[in-house]
C-alpha positions in Angstrom: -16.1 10.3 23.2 -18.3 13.2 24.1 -21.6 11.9 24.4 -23.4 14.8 24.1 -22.4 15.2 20.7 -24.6 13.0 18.5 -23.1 12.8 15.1 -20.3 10.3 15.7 -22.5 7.9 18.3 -24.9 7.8 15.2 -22.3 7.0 12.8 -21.1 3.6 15.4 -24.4 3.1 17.0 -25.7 0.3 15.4 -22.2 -1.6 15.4 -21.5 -1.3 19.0 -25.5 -2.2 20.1 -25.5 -5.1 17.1 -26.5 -7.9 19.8 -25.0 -10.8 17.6 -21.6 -8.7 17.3 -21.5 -8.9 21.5 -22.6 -12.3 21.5 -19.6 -13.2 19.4 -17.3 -10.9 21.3 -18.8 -12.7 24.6 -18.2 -16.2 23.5 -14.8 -18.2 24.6 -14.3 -21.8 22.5 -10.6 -21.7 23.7 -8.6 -18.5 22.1 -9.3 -15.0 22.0 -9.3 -14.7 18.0 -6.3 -13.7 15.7 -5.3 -12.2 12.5 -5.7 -14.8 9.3 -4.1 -12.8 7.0 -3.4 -9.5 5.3 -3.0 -8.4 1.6 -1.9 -5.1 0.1 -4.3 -4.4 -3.0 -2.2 -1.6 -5.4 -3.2 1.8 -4.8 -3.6 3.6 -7.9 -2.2 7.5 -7.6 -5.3 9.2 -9.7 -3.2 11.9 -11.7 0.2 11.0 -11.4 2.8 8.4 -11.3 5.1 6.6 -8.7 9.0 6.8 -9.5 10.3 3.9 -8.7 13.7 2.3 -8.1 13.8 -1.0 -9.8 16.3 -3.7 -10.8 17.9 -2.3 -14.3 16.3 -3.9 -17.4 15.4 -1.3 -20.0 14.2 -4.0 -22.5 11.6 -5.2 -20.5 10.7 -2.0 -18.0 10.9 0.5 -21.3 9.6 3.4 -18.7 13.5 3.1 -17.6 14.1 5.1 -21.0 14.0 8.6 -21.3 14.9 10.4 -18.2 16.8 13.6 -18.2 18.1 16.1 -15.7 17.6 19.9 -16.8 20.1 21.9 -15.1 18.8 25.2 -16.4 15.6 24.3 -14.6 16.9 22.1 -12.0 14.4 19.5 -12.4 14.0 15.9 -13.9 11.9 14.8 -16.1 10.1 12.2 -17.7 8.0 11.8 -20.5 6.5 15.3 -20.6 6.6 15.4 -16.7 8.9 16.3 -13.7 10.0 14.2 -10.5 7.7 16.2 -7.7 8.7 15.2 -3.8 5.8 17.5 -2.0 5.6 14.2 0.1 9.1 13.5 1.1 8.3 9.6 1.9 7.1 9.6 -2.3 8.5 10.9 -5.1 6.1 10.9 -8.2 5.5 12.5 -11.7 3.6 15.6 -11.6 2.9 18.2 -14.3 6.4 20.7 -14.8 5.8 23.6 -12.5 9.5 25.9 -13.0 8.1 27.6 -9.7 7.6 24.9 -7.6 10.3 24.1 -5.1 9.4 20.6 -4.8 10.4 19.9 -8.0 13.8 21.6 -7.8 16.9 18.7 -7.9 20.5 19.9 -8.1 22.9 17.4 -9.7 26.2 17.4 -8.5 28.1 15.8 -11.0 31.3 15.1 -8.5 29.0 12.8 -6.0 25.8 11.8 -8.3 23.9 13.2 -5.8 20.3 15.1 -6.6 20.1 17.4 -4.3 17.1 19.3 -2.9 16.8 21.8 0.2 17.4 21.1 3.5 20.3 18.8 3.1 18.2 15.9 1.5 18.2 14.4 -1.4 16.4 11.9 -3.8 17.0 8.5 -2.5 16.5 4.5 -3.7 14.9 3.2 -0.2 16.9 1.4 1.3 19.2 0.5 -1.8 16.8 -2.0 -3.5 13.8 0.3 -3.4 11.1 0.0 -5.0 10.3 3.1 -2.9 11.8 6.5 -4.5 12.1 9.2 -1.3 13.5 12.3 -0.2 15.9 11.7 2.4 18.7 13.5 4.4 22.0 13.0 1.9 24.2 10.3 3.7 26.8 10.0 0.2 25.9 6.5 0.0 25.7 4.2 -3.4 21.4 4.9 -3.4 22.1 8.4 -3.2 24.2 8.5 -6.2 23.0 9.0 -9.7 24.6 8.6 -13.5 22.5 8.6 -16.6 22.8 7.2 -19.8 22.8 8.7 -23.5 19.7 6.4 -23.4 18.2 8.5 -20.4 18.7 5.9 -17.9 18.4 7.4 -14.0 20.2 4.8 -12.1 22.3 4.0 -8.8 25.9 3.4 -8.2 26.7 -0.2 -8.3 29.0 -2.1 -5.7 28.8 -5.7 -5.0 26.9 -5.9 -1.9 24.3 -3.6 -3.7 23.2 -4.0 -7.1 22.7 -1.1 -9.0 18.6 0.5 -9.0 17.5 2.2 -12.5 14.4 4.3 -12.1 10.9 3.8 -13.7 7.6 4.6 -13.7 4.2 2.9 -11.5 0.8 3.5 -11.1 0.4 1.7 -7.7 2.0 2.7 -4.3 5.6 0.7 -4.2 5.1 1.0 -0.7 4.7 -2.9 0.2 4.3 -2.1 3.5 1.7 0.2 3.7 -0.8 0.4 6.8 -3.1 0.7 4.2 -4.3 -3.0 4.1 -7.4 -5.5 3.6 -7.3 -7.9 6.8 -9.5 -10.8 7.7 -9.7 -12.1 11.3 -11.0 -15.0 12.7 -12.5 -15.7 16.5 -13.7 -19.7 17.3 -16.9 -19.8 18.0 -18.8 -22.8 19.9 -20.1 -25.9 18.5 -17.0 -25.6 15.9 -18.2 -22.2 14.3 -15.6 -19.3 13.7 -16.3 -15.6 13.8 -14.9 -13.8 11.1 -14.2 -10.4 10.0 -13.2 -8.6 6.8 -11.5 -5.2 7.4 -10.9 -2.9 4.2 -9.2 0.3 4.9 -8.6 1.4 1.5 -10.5 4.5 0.1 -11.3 1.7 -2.6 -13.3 -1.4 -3.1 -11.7 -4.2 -3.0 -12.6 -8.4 -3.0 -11.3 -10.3 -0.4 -11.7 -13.9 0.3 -10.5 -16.6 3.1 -10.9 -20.5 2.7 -12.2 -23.1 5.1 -8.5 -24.4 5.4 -7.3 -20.9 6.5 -9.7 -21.3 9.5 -8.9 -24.9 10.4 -12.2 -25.8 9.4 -11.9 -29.5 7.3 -15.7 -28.7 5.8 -15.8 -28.5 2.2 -18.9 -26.2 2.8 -20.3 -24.3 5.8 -23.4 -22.0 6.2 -22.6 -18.4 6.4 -24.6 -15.7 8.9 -24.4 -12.3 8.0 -23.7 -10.4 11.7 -24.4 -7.2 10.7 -27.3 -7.6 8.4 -28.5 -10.2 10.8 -29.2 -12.9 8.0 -28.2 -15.8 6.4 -26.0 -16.2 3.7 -26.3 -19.0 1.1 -23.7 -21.7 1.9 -20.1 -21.2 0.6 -16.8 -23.1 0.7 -14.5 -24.2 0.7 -13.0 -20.7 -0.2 -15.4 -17.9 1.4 -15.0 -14.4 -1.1 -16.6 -10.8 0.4 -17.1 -7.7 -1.8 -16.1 -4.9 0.4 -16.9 -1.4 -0.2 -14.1 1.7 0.8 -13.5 1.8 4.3 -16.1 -0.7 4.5 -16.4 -4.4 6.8 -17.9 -7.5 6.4 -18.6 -9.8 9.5 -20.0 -13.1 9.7 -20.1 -16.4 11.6 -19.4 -19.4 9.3 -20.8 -23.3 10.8 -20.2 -26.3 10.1 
């Protein structure tokens, strides 16, 4: 950090000189602190939709229905809309643009492969998906395509790999995304616990951790607000936070 420059000290400075934050870093009641847990709240994808490789059930999934592939254009589409892979690692409707190459898929009819430049081609991740991608074509059973008169897009099935049909989402399929709401938890003396909501979503989000997560047996506890330097109105035995995009919440819960 260039400590000259005064913009991103500003942005931090009251975090890293908050004296109850370094008196809770400071403190040792027997383990440095851990992660509690994590959860993955969907990501909606304003403007367009995730393609998605899902277990095959057009009665129930009816976005399954209605796929086509348009050799004259060499794209495929969905309701009113083409498959778009300008991120290889997501494939996703976007409005038809014939002059976009990111939306240019080759069907070769002999392999059921849809292929795209640079020796890639659209791919069911991993063979159960739900994650549709570009990737480097390997001729194997996720790689290879047939549709239906009914317009179902779906994957070759073989035993030890059930067959994929594609579909529609508005939330990233990507269950393990970095992208994540985390709460951690430090002991603290006298049978408190630090603990720290982390949202890194561009989103807000509600988050919550109960007494029983923290090994607390209270049915109650009071709450401290670290970085308002407050208290908070005593909660238990399940402890919920609004957090705000890219936002934090830190407090010290007591018996």
């Amino acid at each position: 950090m260039d400590l000259s420059d005064r913009a991103p000290i500003e942005a931090v400075i009251d975090v890293i000189t908050n004296k109850e934050a370094i008196a809770v870093n400071q403190q040792w009641a027997g383990h440095p602190g851990s992660l509690v847990k994590e959860f993955h709240p969907p990501v909606p994808k304003a403007g367009k939709k995730y393609i998605v490789g899902v277990p095959c059930d057009s009665a129930k999934d009816p976005g399954q229905l209605g796929w086509a592939i348009d050799a004259a254009s060499s794209s495929i589409t969905h309701g009113g809309k083409c498959a778009d892979f300008a991120d290889n690692e997501e494939v996703v409707l976007a409005p038809c643009n014939s002059s976009s190459p990111t939306q240019k898929f080759d069907y070769d009819s002999a392999t059921g492969e849809l292929k795209v430049a640079k020796g890639m081609c659209l791919d069911v991740f991993y063979y159960a998906g739900p994650r549709v991608d570009v990737y480097g074509c390997n001729h194997n059973f996720n790689e290879n395509f047939t549709l239906s008169a009914s317009g179902v897009l779906s994957t070759e099935q073989v035993p030890a790999h059930p067959s994929r049909c594609l579909s529609t989402s508005e939330n990233n399929p990507e269950g393990n995304s970095p992208t994540a709401v985390q709460v951690w938890a430090k002991p603290q003396p006298n049978g408190a616990m630090a603990v720290l909501f982390i949202n890194s979503l561009p989103m807000a989000v509600a988050a919550n951790v109960s007494l029983k997560e923290l090994n607390m047996t209270a049915k109650s506890a009071k709450v401290r607000d670290v970085w308002a330097h407050k208290d908070l109105p005593a909660a238990g035995p399940l402890i919920e936070v609004n957090l705000g995009p890219t936002d934090s919440h830190f407090i010290v819960i007591s018996p």
